[in-house]
N, C-alpha and C positions, 0 to 999 in steps of 0.2 A: 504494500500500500504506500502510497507516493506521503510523504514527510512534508509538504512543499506549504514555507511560513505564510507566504506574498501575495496571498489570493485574495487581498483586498487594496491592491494596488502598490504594494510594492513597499509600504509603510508598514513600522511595526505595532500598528494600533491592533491591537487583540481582538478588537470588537468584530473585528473584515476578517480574521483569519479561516482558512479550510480546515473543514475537522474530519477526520480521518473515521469510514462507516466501515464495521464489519460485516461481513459475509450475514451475520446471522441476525445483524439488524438491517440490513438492507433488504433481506428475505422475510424476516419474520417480526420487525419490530413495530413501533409503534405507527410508522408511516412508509410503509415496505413498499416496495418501486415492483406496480403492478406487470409492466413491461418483464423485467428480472423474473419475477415469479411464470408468469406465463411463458418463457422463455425455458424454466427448472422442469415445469412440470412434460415439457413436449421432448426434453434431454431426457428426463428419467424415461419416460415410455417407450423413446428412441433405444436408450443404451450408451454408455460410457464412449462407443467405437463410433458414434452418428455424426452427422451432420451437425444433427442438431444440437449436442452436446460442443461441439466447438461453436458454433453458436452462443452460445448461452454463454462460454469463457470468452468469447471475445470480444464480448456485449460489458459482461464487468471489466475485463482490461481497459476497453477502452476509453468505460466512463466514469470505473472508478478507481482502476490501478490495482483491480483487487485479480490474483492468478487462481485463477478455478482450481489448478491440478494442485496445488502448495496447501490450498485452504478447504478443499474437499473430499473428505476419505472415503473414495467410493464402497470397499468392499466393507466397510463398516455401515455405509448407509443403506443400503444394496440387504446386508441381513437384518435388519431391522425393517426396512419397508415391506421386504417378503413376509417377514411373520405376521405383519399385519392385516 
């Protein structure tokens, strides 16, 4: 996830700074980016090996510097979805 202080113009006023979302609040929090989500659920049904699963990672790379493969344990999500 990108570190990056300047996102409010270059000044070190606090109030403008980027704050850094995780995986699990971008997917699951209080204001979760419907896009992302709609994007997890068409990956999981695809499969790890899809399209659409690279999709879905380069969807968060590019908008929020978050890496799917670093931040996602497939074969642990994978057995827990299944017993469901």
């Amino acid at each position: 996830m990108s570190d990056y202080n300047g996102f409010g113009g270059g000044d070190d006023n606090d109030d403008d700074t980027y704050e850094e979302v995780s995986l699990d609040d971008l997917l699951f929090g209080n204001q979760p980016d419907s896009h992302a989500l709609d994007l997890m659920f068409d990956a999981i049904e695809a499969g790890r090996d899809s399209p659409a699963w690279s999709e879905f990672g380069d969807y968060l790379w590019d908008f929020y510097s978050i890496d799917l493969n670093s931040e996602w344990d497939w074969v642990d999500f994978r057995e827990w979805y299944d017993s469901q």
